[in-house]
OpenMM code with the backbone's topology and positions (N, CA, C; nanometers):
from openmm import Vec3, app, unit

residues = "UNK UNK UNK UNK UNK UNK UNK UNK UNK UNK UNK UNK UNK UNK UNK UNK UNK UNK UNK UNK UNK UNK UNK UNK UNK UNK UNK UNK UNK UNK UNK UNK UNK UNK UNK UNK UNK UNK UNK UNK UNK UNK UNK UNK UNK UNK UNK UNK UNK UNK UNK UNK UNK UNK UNK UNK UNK UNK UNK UNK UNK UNK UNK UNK UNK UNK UNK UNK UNK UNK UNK UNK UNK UNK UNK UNK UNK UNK UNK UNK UNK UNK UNK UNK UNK UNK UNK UNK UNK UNK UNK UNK UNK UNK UNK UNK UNK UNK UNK UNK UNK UNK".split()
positions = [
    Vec3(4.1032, -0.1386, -1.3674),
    Vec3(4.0648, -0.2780, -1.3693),
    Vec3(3.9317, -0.2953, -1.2964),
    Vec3(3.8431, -0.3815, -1.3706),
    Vec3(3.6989, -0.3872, -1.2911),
    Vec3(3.6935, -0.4934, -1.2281),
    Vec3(3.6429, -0.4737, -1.0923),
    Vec3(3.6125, -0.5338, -0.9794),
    Vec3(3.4551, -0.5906, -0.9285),
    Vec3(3.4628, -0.6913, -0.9288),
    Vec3(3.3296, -0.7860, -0.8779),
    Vec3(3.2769, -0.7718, -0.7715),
    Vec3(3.1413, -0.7187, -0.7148),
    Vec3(3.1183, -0.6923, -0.6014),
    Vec3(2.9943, -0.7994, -0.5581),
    Vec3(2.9459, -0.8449, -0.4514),
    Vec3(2.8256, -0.9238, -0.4173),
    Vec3(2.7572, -0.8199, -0.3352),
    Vec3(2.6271, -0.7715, -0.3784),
    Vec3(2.5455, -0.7085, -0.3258),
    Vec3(2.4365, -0.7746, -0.2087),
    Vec3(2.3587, -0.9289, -0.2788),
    Vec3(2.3029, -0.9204, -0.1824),
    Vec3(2.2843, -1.0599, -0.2477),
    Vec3(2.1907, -1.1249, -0.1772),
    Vec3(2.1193, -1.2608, -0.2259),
    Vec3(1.9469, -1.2387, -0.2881),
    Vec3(1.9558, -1.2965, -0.4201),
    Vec3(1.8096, -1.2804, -0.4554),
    Vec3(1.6791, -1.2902, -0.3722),
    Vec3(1.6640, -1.3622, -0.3093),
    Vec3(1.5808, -1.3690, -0.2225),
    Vec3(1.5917, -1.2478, -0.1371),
    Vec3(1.6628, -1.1184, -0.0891),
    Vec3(1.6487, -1.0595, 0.0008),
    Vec3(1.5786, -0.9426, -0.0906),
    Vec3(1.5537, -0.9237, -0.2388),
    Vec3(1.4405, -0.8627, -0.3203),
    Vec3(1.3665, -0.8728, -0.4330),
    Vec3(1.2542, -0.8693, -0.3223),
    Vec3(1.1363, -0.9127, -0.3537),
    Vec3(1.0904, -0.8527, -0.5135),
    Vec3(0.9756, -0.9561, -0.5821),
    Vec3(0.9784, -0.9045, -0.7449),
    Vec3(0.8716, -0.7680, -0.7400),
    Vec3(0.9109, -0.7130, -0.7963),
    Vec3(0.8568, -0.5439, -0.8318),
    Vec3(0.8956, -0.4657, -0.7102),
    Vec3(0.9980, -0.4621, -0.6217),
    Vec3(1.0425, -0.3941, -0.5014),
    Vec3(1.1940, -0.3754, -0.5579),
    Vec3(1.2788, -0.2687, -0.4613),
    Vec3(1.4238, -0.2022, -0.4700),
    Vec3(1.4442, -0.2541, -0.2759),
    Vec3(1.5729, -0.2561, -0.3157),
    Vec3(1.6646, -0.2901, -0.1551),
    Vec3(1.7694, -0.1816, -0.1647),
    Vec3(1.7965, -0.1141, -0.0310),
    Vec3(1.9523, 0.0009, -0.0507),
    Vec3(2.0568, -0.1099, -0.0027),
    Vec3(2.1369, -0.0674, -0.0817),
    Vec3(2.2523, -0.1746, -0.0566),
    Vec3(2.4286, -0.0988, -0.0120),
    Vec3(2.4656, -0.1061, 0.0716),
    Vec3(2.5711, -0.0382, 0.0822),
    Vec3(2.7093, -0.1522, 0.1027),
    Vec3(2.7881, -0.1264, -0.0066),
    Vec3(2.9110, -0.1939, -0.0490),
    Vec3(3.0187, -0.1135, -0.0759),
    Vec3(3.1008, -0.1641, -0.0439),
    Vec3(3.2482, -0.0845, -0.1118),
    Vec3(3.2679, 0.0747, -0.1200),
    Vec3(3.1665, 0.1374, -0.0494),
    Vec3(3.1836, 0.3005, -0.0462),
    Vec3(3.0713, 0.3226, -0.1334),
    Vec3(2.9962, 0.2244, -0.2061),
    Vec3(2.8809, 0.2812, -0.2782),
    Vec3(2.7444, 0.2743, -0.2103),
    Vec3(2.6799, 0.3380, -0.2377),
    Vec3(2.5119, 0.3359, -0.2209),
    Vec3(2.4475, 0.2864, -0.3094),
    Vec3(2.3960, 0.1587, -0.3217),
    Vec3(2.3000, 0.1177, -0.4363),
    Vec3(2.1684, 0.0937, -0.4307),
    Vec3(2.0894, 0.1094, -0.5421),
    Vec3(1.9718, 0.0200, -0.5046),
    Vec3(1.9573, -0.0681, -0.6183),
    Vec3(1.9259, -0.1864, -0.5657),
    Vec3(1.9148, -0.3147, -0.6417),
    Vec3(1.7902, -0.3414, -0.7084),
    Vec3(1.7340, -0.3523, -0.7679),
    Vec3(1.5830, -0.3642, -0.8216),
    Vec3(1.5601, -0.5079, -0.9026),
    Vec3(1.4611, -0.5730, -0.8651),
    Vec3(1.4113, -0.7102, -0.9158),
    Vec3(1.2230, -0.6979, -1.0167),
    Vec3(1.2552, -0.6945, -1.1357),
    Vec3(1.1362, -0.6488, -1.2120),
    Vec3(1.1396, -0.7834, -1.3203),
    Vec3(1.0609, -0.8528, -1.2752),
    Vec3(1.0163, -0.9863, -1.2675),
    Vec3(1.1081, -1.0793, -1.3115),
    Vec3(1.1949, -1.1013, -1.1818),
    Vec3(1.3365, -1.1694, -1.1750),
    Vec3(1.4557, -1.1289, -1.2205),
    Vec3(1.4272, -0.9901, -1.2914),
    Vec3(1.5945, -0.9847, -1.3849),
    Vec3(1.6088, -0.8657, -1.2807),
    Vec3(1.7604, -0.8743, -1.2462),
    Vec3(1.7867, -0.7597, -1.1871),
    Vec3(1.8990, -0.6692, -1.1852),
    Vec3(1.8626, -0.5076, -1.1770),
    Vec3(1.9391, -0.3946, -1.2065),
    Vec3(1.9755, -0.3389, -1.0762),
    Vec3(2.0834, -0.2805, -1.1042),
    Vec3(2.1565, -0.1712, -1.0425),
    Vec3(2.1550, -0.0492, -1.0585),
    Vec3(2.1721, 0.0316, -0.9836),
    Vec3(2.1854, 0.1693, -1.0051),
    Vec3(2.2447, 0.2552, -0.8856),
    Vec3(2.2956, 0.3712, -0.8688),
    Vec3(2.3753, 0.4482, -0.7491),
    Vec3(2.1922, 0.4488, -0.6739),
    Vec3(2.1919, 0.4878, -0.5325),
    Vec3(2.0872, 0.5229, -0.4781),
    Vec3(2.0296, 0.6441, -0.4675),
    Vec3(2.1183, 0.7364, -0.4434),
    Vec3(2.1048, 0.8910, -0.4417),
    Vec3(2.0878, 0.9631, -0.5453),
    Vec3(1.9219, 0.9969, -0.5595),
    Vec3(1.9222, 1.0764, -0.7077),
    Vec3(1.9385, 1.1895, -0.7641),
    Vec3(2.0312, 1.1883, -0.8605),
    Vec3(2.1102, 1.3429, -0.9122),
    Vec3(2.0724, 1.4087, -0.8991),
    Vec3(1.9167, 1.4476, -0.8607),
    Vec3(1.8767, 1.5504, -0.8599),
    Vec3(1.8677, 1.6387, -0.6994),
    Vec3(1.8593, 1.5376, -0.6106),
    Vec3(1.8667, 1.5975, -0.5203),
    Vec3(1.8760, 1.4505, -0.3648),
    Vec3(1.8150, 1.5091, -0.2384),
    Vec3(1.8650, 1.4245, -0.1326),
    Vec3(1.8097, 1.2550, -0.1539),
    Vec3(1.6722, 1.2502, -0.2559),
    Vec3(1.6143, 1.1352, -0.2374),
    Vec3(1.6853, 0.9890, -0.2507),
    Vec3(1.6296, 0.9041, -0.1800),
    Vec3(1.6840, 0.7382, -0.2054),
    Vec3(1.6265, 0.6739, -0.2497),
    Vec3(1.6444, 0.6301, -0.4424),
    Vec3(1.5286, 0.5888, -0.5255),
    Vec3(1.5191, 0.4576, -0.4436),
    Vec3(1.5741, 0.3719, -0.3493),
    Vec3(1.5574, 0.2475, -0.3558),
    Vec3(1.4126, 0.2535, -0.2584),
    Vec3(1.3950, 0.3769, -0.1995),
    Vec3(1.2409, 0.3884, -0.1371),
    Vec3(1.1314, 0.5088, -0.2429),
    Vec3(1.1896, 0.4748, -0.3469),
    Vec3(1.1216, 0.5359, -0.4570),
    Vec3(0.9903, 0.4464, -0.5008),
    Vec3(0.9022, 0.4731, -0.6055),
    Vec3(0.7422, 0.4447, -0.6887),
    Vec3(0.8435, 0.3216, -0.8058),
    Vec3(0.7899, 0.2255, -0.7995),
    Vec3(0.8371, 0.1569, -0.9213),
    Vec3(0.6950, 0.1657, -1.0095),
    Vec3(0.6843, 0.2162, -1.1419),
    Vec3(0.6304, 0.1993, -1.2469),
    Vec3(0.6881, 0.1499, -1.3505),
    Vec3(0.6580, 0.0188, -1.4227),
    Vec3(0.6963, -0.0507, -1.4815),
    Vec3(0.8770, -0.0464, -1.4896),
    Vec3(0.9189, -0.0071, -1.6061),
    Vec3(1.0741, -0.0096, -1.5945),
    Vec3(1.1316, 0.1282, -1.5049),
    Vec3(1.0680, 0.2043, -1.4840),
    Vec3(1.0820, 0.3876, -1.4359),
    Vec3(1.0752, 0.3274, -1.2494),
    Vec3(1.1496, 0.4231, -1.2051),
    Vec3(1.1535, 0.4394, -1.0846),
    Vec3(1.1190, 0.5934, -1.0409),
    Vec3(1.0393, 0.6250, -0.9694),
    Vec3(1.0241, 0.7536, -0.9639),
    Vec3(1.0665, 0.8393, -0.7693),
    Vec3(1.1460, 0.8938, -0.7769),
    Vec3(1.2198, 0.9432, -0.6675),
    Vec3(1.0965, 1.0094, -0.5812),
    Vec3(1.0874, 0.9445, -0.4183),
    Vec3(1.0081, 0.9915, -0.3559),
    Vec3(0.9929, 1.1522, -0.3115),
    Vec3(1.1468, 1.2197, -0.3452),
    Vec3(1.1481, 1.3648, -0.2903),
    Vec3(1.0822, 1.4596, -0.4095),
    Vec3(1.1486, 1.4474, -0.5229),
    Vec3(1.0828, 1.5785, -0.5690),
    Vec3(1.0064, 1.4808, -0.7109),
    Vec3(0.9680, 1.3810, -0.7015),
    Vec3(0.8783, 1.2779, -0.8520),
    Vec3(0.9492, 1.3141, -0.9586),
    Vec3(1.1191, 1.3183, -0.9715),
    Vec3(1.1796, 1.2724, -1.0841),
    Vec3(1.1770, 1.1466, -1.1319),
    Vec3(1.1863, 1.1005, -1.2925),
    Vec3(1.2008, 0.9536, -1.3028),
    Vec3(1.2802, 0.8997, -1.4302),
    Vec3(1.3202, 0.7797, -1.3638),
    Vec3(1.4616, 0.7616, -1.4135),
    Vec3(1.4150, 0.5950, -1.4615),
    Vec3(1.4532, 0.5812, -1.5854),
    Vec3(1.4334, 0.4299, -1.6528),
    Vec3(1.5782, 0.3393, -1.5380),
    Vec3(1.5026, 0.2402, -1.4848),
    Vec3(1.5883, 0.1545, -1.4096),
    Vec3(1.7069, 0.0391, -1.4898),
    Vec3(1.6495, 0.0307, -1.5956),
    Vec3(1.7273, -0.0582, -1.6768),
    Vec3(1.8364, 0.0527, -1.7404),
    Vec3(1.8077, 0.1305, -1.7924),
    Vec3(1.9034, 0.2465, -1.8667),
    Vec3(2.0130, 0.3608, -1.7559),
    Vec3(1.8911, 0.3924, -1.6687),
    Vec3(1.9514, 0.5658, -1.5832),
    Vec3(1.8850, 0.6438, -1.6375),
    Vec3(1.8460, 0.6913, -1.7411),
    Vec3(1.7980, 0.7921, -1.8230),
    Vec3(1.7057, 0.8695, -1.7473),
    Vec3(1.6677, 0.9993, -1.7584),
    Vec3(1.5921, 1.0737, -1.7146),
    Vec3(1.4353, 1.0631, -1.7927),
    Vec3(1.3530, 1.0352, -1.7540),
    Vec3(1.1841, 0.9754, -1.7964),
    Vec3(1.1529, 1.0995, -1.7364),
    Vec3(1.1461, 1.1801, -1.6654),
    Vec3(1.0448, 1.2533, -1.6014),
    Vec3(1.1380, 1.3783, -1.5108),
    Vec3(1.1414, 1.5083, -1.5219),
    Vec3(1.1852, 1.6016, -1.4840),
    Vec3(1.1226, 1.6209, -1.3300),
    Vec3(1.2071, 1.6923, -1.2247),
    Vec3(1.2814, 1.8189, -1.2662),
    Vec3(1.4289, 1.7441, -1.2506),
    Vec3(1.4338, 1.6035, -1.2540),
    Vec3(1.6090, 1.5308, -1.2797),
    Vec3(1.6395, 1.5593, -1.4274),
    Vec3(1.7579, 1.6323, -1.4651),
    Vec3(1.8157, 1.5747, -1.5802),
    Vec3(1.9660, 1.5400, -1.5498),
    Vec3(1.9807, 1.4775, -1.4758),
    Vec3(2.1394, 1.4262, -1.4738),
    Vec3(2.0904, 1.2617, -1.4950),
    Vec3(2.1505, 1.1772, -1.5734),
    Vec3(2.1219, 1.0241, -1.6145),
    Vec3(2.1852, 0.9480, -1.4371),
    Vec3(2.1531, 0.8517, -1.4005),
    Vec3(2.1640, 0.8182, -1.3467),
    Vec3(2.2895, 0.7033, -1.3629),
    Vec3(2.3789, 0.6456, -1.2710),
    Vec3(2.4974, 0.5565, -1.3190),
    Vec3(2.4391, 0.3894, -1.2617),
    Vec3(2.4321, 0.3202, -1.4272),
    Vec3(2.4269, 0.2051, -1.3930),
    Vec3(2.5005, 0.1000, -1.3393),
    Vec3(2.4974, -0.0132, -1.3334),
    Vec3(2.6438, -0.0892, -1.2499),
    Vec3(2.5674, -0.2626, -1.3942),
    Vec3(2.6746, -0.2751, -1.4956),
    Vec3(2.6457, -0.4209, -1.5110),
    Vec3(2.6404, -0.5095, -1.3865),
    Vec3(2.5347, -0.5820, -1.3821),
    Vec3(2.4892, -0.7146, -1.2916),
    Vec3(2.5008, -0.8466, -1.3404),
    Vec3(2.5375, -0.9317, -1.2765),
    Vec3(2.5125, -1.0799, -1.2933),
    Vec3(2.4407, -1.1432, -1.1862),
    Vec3(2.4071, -1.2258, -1.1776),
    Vec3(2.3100, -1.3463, -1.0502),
    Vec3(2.4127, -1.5152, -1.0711),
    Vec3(2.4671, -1.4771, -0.9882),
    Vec3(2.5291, -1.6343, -0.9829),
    Vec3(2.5134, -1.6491, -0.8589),
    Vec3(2.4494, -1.8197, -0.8194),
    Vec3(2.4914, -1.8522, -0.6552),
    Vec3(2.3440, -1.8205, -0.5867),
    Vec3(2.2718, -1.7405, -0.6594),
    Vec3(2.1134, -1.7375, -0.6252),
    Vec3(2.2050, -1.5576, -0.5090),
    Vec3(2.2907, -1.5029, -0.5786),
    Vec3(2.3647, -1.3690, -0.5402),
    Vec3(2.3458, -1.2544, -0.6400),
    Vec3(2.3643, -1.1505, -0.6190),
    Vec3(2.3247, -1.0571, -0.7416),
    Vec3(2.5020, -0.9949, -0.7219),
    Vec3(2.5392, -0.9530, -0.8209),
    Vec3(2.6491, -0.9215, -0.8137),
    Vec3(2.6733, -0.7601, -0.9238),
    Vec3(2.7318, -0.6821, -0.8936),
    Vec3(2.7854, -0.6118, -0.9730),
    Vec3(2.9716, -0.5892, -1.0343),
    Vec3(2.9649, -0.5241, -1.1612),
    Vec3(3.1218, -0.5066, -1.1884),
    Vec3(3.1054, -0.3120, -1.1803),
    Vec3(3.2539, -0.2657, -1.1296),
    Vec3(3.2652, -0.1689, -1.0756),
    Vec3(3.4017, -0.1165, -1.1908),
] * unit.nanometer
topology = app.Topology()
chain = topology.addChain("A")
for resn in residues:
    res = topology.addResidue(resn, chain)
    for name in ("N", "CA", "C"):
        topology.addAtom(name, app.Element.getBySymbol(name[0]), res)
């Protein structure tokens, strides 16, 4: 059964920036790319990095440790040496809150 989580309040990220968000045993980073906003785990498959202090290029996020890159809207792998997809989280914004289902 899927479960509703509140991550954070819109206002706490900023447009073209990521926030780490830690909820419910997960690590997330939240991303706001000109108001609509995604989810994703924080820790990238490929190794120790935390995309939410990752390069945002347009929809791609690119991991500060080894410059893997991963489409933020999808997970997908854009740019090697990551090939594990990354796990998205559906989002909603109600309440001026960003929310995910789990």
């Amino acid at each position: 059964m899927s479960q509703t989580i509140e991550l954070c309040k819109i206002s706490e990220v900023d447009e073209g920036s990521a926030k780490r968000v830690e909820a419910h045993g997960l690590s997330l980073a939240v991303f706001n790319l000109n108001g609509a906003f995604y989810v994703m785990d924080d820790a990238c498959s490929h190794g120790p990095g935390s995309l939410s202090e990752g390069y945002i290029q347009g929809d791609n996020i690119e991991c500060d440790f080894h410059n893997g890159m991963f489409n933020i809207k999808t997970g997908e792998v854009v740019e090697p040496p990551c090939l594990i997809p990354q796990k998205v989280y559906k989002v909603t914004v109600k309440d001026e809150a960003v929310f995910i289902e789990t």
